[in-house]
N, C-alpha and C positions, 0 to 999 in steps of 0.2 A: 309505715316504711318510708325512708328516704328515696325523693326523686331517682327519675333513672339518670346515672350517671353516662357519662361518652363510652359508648362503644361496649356496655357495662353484656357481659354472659350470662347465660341461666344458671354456671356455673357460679359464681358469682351473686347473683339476685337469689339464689337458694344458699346459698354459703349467710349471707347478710341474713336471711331468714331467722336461720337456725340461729345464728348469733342472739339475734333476737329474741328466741325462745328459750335461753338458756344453754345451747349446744347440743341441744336433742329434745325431740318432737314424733311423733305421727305424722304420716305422711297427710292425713286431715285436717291438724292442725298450721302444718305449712300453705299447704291449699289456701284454707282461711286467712290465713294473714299475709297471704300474696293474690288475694281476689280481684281486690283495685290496683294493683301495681299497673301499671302504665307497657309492659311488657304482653301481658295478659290479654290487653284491647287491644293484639295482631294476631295475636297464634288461640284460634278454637280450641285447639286441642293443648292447651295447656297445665290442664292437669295429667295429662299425657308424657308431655314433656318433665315436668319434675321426677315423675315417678322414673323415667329413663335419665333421667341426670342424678342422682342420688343411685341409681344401681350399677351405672356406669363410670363415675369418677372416682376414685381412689380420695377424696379429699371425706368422704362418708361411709361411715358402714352403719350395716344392719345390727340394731340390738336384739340378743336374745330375750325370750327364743326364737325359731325359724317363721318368719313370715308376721313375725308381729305385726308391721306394718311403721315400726318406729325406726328412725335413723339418729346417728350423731355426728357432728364434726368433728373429722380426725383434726387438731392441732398440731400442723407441723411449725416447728422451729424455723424462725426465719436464718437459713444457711446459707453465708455465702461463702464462692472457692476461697475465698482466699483466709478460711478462716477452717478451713478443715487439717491445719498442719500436714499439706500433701508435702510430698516432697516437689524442690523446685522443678525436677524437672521425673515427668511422668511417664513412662515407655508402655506399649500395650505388649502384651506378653503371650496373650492370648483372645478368644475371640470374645471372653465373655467381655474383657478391657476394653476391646474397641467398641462393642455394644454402650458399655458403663458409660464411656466416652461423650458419645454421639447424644445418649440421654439425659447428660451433664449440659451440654449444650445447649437441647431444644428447651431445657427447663429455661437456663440461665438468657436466651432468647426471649422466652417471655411464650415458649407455645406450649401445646398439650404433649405428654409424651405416653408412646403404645411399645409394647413389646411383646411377643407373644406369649400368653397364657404358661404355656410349660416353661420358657424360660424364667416368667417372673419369680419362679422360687426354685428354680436349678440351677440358675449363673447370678455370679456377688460383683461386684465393683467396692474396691477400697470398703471390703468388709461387712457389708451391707447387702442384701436379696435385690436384684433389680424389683422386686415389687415394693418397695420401701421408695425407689426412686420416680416411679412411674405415675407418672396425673392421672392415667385415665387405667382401668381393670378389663374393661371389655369393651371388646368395639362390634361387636355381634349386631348390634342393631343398624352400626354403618355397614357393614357388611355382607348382609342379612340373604344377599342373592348367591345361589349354588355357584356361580361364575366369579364371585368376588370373595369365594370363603379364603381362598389363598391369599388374598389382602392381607387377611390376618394372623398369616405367619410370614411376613416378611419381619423382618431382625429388628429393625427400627423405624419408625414411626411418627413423625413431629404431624403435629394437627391444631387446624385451628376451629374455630364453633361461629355459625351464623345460625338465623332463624330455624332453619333446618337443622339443625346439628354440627355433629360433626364433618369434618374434611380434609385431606391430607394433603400438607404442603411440600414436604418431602420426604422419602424415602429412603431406608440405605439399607442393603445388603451387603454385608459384610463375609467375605469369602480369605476364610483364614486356611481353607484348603483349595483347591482348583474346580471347585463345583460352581463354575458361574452358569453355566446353564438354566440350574434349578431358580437360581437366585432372577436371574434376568426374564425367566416366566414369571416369578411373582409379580416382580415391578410392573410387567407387561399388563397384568390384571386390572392394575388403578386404570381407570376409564380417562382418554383423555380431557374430558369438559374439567377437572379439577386443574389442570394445570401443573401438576406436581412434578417437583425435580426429583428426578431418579438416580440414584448414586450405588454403587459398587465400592466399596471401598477393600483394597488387601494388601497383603504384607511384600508381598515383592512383585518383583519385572517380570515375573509370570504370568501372574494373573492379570496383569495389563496387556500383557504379547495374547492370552487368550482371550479377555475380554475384545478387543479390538479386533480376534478372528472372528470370534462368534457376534457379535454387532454389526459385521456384513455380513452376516447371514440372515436366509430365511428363519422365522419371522421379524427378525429385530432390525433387519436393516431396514426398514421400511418407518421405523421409527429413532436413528440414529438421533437424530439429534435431540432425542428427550432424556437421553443416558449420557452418562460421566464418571467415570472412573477416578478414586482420589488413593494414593498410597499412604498406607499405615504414618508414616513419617509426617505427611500433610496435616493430619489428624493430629496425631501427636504435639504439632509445633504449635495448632489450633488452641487444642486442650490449654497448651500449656499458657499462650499465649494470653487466656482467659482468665487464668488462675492470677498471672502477675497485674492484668487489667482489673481485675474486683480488688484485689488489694489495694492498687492507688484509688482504686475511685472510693473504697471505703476511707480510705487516709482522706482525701477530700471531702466525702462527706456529702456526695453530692446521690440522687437514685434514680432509675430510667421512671422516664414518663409515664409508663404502662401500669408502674408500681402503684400510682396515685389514686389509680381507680380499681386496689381494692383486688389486685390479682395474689390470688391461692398462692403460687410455687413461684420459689424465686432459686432455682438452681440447684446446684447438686446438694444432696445434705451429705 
């Protein structure tokens, strides 16, 4: 195996693995050829960790039959916006849009992206199942405590992976109807030690006149300042703004830093 690279994931040092096996392996066979990795001599439980990094990322699935015990790399197409013939300018129309949006972004960011379980095969973006779009399939093991199972249905997701795992950097609830309440409990759930930006985002001056009633309220006012409300249109301009910036930077020719060492997902496909 190749040195450990800067800042290099499990996601990542098991993705190079399988490379190296052919594109699919036994979870024993991985083991073995990541024994001495340099990774390995911090984390005991590192056969621990592969086996939750391969059931957890969407960059692997399981070969049949059920419980073989064999994985493969999914091969995604390296996608960037500006090469998916969107239109110039892209309007959210509805909530699965701004979902689609947000996870166009955390991709094209360079982090992991979650969405909830039943949305990843009920709501599309630009034609596509958000589970096609999504890095990571299950966050159950981040989540794992009766008080955090709500984590795992907030709308959107961006995370990033240290020795322990995973961890979420920000959040977004998306409130395409007037239910911030519900939304502003989930967010509430992420435990402060993570530091995560909590975001609301909705289609009009409503849901910001209610957001900003219910954020002085008990419980959330006591946490105002870790929430932010962003309108449909901010997003939008984001989105769009994205789409026109991967285009020049593919006309230049030039890739982010993060690329070079060997990251999975590079944005929306």
């Amino acid at each position: 195996m190749t040195a450990d690279r800067p800042k290099q994931t499990w996601l990542e040092v098991v993705s190079d693995a399988l490379k190296e096996l052919g594109g699919e392996a036994h979870l024993s066979e991985i083991s073995s050829l990541l024994e001495s990795h340099p990774k390995t001599a911090t984390n005991p439980t590192w056969r621990d960790t592969i086996r939750r990094v391969v059931r957890q990322y969407s960059a692997f699935e399981p070969v049949p039959p059920a419980r073989s015990g064999r994985y493969r790399l999914v091969e995604k197409e390296e996608a960037r916006l500006s090469e998916q013939q969107l239109p110039a300018t892209n309007s959210i129309t509805d909530h699965s849009a701004a979902q689609g949006m947000l996870v166009a972004l955390g991709n094209t960011y360079g982090y992991e992206t979650f969405v909830p379980k039943s949305d990843q095969t009920s709501r599309r973006f630009q034609e596509s199942p958000l589970s096609e779009l999504v890095s990571v399939r299950d966050v159950s093991t981040v989540f794992s405590s009766s008080n955090l199972r709500q984590v795992a249905l907030i709308d959107v997701l961006w995370l990033e992976e240290d020795e322990d795992g995973l961890f979420p950097v920000a959040a977004f609830e998306v409130e395409h109807s007037t239910r911030i309440t519900d939304g502003l409990n989930r967010l509430l759930k992420i435990p402060k030690r993570y530091s995560t930006q909590l975001f609301v985002v909705g289609p009009t001056q409503e849901e910001a006149r209610l957001f900003e009633q219910r954020v002085g309220q008990a419980p959330f006012r006591d946490h105002r300042d870790r929430f932010a409300f962003r309108p449909y249109a901010q997003l939008e301009q984001l989105f769009n703004a994205a789409i026109r910036h991967r285009a020049l930077q593919a006309g230049f020719g030039v890739v982010e830093r993060w690329k070079r060492y060997g990251a999975v997902w590079d944005g929306l496909r």
